[in-house]
C-alpha positions as a Markdown table, in Angstrom:
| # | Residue | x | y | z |
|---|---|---|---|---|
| 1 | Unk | 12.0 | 11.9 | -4.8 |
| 2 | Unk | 13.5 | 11.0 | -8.3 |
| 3 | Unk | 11.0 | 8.9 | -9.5 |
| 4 | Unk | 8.3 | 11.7 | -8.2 |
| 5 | Unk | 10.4 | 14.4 | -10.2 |
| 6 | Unk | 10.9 | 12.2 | -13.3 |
| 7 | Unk | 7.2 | 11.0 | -13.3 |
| 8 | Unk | 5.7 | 14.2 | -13.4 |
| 9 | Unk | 7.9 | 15.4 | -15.8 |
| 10 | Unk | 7.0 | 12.4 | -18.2 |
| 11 | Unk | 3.2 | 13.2 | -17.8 |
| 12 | Unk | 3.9 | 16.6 | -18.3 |
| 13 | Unk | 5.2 | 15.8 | -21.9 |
| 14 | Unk | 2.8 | 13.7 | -22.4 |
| 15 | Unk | 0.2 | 15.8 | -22.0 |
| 16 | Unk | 1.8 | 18.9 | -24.1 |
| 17 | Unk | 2.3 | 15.8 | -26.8 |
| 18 | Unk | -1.8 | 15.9 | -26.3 |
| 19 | Unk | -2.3 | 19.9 | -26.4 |
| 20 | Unk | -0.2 | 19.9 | -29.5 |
| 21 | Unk | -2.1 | 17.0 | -30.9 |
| 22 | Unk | -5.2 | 18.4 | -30.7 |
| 23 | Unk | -4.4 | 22.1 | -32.4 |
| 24 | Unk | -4.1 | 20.2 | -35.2 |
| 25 | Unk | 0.1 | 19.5 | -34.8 |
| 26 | Unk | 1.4 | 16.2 | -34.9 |
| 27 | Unk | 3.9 | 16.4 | -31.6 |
| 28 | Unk | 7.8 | 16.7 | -32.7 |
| 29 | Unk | 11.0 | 16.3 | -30.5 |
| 30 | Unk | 11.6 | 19.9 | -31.3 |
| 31 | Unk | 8.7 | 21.3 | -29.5 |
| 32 | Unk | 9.5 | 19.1 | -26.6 |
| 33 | Unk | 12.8 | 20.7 | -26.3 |
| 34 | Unk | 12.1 | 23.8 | -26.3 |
| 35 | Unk | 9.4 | 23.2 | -23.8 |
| 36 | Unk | 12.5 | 22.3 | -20.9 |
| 37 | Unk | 15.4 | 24.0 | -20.2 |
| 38 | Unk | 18.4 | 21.5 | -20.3 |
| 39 | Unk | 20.2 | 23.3 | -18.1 |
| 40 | Unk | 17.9 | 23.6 | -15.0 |
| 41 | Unk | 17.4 | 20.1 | -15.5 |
| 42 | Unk | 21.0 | 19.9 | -14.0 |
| 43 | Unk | 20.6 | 21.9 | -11.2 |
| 44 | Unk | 17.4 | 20.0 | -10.6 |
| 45 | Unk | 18.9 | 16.5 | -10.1 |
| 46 | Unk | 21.4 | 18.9 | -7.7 |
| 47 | Unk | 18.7 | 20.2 | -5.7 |
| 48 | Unk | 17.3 | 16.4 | -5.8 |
| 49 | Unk | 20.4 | 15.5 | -4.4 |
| 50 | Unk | 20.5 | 18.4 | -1.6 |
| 51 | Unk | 16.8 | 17.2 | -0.5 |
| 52 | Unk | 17.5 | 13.7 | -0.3 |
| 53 | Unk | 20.6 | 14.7 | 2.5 |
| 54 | Unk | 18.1 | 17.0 | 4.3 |
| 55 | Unk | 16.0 | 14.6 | 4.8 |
| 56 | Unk | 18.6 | 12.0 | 6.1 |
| 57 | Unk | 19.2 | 14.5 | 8.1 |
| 58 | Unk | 15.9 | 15.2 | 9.3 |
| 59 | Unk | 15.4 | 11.9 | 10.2 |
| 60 | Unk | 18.6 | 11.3 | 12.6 |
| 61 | Unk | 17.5 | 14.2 | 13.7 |
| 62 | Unk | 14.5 | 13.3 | 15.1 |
| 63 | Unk | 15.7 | 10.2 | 16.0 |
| 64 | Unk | 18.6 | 12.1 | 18.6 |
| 65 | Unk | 15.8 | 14.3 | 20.0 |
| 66 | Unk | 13.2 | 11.4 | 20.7 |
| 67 | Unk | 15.9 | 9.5 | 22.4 |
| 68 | Unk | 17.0 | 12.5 | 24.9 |
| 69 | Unk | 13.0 | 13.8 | 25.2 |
| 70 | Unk | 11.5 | 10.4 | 25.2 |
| 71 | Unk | 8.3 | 12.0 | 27.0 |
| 72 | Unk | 7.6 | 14.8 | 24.1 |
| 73 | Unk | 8.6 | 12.1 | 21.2 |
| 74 | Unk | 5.1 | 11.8 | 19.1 |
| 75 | Unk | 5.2 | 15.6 | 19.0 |
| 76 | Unk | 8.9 | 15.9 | 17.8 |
| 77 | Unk | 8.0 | 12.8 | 15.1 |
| 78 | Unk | 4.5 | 15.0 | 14.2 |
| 79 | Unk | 7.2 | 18.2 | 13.3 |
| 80 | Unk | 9.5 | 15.5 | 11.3 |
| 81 | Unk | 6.8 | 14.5 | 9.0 |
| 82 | Unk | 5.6 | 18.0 | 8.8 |
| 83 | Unk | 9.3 | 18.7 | 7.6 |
| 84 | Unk | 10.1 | 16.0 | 5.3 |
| 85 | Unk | 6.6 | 16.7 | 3.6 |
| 86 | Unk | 7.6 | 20.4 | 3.7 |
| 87 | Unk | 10.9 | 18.7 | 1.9 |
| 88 | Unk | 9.0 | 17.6 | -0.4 |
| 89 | Unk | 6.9 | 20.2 | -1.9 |
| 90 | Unk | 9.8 | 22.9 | -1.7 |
| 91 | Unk | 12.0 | 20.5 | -4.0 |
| 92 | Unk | 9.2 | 19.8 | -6.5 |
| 93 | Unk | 8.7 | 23.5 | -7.0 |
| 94 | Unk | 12.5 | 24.2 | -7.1 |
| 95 | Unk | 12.3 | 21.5 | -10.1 |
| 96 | Unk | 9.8 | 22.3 | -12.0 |
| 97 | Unk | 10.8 | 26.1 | -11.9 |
| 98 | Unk | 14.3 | 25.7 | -12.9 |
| 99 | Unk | 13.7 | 22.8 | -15.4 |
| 100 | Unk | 10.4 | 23.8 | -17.5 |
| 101 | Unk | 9.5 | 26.7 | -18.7 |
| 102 | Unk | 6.7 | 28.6 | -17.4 |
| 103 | Unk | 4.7 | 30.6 | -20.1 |
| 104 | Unk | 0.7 | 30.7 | -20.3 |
| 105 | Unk | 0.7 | 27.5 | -22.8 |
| 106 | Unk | 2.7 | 25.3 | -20.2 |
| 107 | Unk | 1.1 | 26.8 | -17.3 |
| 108 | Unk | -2.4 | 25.6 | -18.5 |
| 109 | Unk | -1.0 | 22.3 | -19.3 |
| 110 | Unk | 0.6 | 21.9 | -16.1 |
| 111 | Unk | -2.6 | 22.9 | -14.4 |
| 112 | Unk | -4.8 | 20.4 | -16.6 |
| 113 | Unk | -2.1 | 17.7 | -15.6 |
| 114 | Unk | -2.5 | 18.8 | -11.7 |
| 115 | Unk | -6.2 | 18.6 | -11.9 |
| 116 | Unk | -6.2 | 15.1 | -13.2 |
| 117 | Unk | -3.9 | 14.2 | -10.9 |
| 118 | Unk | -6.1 | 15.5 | -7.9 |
| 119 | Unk | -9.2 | 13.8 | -9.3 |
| 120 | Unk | -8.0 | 10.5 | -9.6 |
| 121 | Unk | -6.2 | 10.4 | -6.3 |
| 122 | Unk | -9.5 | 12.3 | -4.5 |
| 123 | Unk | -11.5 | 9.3 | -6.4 |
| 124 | Unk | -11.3 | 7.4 | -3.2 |
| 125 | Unk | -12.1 | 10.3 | -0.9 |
| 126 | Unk | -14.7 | 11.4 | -2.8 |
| 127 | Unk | -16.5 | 8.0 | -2.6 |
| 128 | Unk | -16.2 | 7.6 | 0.9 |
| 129 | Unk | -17.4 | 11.4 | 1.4 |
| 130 | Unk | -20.9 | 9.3 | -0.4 |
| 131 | Unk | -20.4 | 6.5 | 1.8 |
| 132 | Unk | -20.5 | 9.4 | 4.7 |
| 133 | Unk | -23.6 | 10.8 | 3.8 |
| 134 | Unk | -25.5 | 7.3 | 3.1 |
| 135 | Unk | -24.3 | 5.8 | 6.8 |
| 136 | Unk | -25.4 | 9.8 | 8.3 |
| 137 | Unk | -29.4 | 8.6 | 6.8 |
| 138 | Unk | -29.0 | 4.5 | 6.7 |
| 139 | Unk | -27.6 | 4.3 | 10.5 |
| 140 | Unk | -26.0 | 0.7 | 9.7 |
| 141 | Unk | -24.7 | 1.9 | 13.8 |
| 142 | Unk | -24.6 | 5.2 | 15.8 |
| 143 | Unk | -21.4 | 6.6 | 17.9 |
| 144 | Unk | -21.0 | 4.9 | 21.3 |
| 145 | Unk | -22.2 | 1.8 | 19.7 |
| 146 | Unk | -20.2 | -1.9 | 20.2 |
| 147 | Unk | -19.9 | -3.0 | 16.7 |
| 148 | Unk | -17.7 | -6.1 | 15.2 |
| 149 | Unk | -16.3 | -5.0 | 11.9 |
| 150 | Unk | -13.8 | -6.9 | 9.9 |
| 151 | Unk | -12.2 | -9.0 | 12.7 |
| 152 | Unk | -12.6 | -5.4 | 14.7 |
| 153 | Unk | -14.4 | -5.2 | 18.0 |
| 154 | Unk | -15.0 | -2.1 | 20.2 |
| 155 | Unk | -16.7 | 1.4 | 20.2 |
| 156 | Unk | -17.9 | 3.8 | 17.9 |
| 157 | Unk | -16.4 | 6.8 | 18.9 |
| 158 | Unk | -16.8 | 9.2 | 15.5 |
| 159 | Unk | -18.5 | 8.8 | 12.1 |
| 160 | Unk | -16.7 | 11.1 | 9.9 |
| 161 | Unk | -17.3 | 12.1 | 6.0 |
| 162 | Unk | -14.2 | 10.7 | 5.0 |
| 163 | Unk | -14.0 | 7.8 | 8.0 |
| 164 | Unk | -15.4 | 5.6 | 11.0 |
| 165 | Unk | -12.9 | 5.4 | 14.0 |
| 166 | Unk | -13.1 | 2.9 | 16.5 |
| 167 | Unk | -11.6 | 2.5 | 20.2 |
| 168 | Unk | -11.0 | -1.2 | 20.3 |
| 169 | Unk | -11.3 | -2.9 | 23.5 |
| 170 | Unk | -7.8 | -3.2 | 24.1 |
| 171 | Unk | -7.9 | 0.9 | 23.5 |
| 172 | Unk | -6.4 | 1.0 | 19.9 |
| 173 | Unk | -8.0 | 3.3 | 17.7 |
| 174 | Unk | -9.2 | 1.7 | 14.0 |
| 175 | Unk | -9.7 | 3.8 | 11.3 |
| 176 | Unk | -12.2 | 2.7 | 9.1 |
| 177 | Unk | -13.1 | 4.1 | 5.4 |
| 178 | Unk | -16.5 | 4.4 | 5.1 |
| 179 | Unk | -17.2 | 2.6 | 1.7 |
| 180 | Unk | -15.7 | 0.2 | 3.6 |
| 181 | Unk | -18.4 | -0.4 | 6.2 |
| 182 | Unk | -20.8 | -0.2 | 3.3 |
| 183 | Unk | -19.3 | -2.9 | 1.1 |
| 184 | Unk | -18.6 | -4.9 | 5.0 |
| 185 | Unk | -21.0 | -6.2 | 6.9 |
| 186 | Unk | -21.0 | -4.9 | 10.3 |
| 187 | Unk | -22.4 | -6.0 | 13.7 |
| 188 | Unk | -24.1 | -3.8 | 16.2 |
| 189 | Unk | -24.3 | -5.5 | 19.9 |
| 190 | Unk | -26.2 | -2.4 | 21.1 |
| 191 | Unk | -27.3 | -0.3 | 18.2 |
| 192 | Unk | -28.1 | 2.9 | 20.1 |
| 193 | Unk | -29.0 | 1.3 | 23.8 |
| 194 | Unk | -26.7 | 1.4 | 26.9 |
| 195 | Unk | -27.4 | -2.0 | 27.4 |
| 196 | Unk | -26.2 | -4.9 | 25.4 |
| 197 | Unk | -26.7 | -9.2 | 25.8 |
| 198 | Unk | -23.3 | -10.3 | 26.7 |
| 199 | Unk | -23.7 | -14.4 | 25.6 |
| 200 | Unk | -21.5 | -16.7 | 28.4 |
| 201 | Unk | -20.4 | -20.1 | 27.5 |
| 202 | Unk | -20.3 | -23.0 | 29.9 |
| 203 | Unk | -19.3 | -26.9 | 29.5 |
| 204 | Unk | -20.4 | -29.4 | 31.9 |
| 205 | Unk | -19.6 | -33.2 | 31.8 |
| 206 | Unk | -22.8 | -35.2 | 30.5 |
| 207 | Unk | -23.4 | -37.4 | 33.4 |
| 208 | Unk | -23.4 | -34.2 | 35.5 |
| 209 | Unk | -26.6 | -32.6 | 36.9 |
| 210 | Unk | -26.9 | -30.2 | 33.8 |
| 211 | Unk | -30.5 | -28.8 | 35.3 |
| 212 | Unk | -28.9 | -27.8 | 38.5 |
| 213 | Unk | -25.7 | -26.2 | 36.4 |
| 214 | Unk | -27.7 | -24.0 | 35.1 |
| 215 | Unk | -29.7 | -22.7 | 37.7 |
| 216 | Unk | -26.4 | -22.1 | 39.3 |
| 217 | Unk | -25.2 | -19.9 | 36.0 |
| 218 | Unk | -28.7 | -18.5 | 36.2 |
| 219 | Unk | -28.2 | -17.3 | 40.0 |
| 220 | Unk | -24.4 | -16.3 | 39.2 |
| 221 | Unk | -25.7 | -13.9 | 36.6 |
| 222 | Unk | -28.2 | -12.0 | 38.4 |
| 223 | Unk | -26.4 | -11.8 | 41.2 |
| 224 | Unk | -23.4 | -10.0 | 39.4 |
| 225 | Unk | -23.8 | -6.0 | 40.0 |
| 226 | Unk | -23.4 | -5.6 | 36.3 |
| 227 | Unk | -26.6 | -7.4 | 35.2 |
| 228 | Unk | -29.2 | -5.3 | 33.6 |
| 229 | Unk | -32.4 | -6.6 | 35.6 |
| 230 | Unk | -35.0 | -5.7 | 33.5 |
| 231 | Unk | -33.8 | -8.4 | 30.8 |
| 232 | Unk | -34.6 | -11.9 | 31.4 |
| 233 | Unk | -31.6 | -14.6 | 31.7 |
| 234 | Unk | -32.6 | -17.3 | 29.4 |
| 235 | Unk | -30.0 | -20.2 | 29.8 |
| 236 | Unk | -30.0 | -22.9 | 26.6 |
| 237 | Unk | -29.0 | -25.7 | 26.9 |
| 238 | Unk | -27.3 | -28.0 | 24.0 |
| 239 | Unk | -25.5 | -31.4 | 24.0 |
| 240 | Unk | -22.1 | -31.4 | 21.9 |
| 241 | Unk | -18.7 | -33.2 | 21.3 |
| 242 | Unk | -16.4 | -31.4 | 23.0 |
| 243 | Unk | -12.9 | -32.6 | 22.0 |
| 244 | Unk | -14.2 | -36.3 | 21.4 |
| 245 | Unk | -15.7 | -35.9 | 24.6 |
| 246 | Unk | -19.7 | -35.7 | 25.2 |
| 247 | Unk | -21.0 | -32.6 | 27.2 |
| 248 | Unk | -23.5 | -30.6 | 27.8 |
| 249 | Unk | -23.4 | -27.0 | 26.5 |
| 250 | Unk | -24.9 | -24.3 | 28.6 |
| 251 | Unk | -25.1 | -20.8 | 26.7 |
| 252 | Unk | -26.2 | -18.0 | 28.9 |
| 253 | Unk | -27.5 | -14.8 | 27.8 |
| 254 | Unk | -27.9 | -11.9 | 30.5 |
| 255 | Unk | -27.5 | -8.5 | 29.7 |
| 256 | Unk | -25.2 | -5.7 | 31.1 |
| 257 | Unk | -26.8 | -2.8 | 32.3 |
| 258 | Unk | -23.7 | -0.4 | 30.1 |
| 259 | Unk | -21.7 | -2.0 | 27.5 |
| 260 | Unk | -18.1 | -0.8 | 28.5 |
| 261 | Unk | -19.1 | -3.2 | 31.6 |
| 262 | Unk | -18.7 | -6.2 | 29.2 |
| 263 | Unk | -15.2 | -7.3 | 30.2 |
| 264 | Unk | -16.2 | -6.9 | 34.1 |
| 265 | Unk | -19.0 | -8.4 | 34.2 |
| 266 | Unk | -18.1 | -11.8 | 32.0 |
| 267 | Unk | -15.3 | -11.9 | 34.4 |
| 268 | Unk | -17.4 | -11.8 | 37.4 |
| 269 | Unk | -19.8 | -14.1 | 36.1 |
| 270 | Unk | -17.0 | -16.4 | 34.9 |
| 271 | Unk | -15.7 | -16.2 | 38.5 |
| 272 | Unk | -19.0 | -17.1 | 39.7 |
| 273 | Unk | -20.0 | -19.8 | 38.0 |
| 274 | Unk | -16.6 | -21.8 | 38.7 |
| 275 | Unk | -16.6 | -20.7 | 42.5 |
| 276 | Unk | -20.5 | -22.3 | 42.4 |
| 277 | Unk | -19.9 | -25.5 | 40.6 |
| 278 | Unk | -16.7 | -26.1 | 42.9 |
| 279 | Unk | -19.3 | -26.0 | 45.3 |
| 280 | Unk | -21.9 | -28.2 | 44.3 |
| 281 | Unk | -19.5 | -31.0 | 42.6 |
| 282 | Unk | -20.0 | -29.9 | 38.8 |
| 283 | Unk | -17.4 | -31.4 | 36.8 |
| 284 | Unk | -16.5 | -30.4 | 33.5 |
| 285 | Unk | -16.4 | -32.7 | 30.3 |
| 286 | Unk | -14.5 | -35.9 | 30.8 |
| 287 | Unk | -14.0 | -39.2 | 28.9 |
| 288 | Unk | -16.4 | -41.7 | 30.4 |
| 289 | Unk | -16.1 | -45.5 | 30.0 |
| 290 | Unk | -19.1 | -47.7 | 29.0 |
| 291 | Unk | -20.2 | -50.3 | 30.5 |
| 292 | Unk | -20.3 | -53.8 | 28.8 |
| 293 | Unk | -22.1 | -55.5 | 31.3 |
| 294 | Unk | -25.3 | -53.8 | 30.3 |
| 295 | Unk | -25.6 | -54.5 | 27.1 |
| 296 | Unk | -24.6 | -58.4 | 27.1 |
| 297 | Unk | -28.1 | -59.8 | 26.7 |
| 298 | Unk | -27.9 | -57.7 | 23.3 |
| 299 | Unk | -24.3 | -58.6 | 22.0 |
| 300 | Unk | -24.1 | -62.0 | 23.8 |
| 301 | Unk | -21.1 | -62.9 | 26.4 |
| 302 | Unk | -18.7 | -60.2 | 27.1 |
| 303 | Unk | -15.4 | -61.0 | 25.8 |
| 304 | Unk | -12.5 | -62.8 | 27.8 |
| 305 | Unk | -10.4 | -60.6 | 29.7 |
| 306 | Unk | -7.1 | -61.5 | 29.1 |
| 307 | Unk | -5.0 | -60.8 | 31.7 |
| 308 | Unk | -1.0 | -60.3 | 31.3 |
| 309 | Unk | 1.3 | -61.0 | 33.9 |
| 310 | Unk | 4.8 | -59.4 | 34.1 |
């Protein structure tokens, strides 16, 4: 609260030092004198003083009552902020009025100061109110949509003028400035349609039956009551190196028929899948050992075992 009070009262001489300067009067100490009065500036630092205990006291305050009324405690921490920024603005006015003289000259100064202030901190607001009004026309996504945005995944649940808010899947809500998402980029699963392609990874051992693995992850997603029928189930398959180990990589790509499904139905597929290559005998990646036998006409005589006896 000091530093607020002494701040404003530095770019408040500043800016008289300007006024003066441009009537045509180089600034002088004098003038800057007689624009304070000494003695509120006493009472000020009291009233500084008295406001910096209130608040303390607000604040164990609040802490007491959200302790014994744990079940009303956001509302009693919403009524502390509202009083210490209450705090706030009482104190500033209390210190400007007692220490700075209030006439028509420093009135228009102190409103020219004021209105700077606001513009440059509105600066920010002002250019994602812009960034509002551009998304509203551009549709980069559209509320109720499933969008990834800076390591942010979940619903659209409000494009503001001011902000994007998001309910993440595990229900926490983001806050997103909208010159943000246009400087981002963001990724729309859905962009406007209930349905969305939910991809499913699967790893299978290479001297598995990879075909028959992914007819299996084929049936396993159409049989799931969250699949979206009228979408194909296209199933890819890929081989990799799987943590030094050679596999076969099976990337599924059904649909779900509502996109706050997604969770269910990749855990029911999941659960499907492994319950079907249980079944069947499809083994996962595994390190497999090569055989030297077949290739000695090509490198000659296998090498002699030694064998070690204890």
């Amino acid at each position: 609260m000091k530093r607020k009070a002494y701040a404003f009262f530095v770019v408040t001489a500043f800016s008289v030092a300007a006024h003066a300067q441009n009537q045509g009067d180089a600034p002088d100490v004098a003038k800057l004198a007689g624009f304070l009065r000494w003695g509120g500036i006493f009472f000020s630092f009291v009233a500084i003083f008295g406001a910096a205990i209130a608040l303390r006291i607000i604040a164990r305050l609040s802490d007491r009552l959200g302790t014994r009324f744990a079940n009303h405690r956001p509302t009693i921490q919403k009524y502390e902020s509202v009083a210490r920024f209450t705090t706030y603005i009482v104190t500033l006015v209390i210190c400007l009025t007692l220490s700075v003289k209030l006439d028509s000259a420093t009135l228009t100064v102190i409103g020219g100061t004021i209105a700077f202030a606001v513009g440059f901190a509105m600066r920010d607001l002002v250019a994602a109110f812009i960034a509002g009004i551009t998304i509203m026309f551009d549709r980069p996504f559209q509320v109720g949509d499933r969008v990834e945005f800076g390591g942010q995944y979940g619903d659209i649940i409000k494009i503001g003028l001011r902000s994007v808010r998001m309910n993440t899947l595990d229900h926490n809500i983001i806050t997103i400035p909208n010159n943000k998402v246009l400087t981002d980029v963001t990724s729309s699963s859905n962009w406007g349609a209930l349905e969305m392609q939910t991809p499913f990874d699967f790893y299978v051992g290479i001297d598995q039956d990879a075909e028959h693995a992914a007819e299996l992850i084929r049936e396993a997603c159409l049989t799931s009551p969250y699949v979206f029928l009228e979408r194909p189930v296209p199933v890819v398959a890929k081989q990799v190196i799987l943590n030094d180990y050679v596999a076969m990589h099976l990337k599924a790509r059904p649909y779900v028929f509502d996109c706050k499904y997604e969770s269910a139905f990749a855990t029911d597929v999941h659960f499907r899948v492994a319950k079907a290559f249980r079944a069947h005998g499809i083994r996962p990646p595994a390190a497999l050992a090569r055989s030297v036998e077949a290739d000695v006409h090509h490198y000659g005589p296998p090498a002699r075992e030694t064998k070690y006896s204890d």
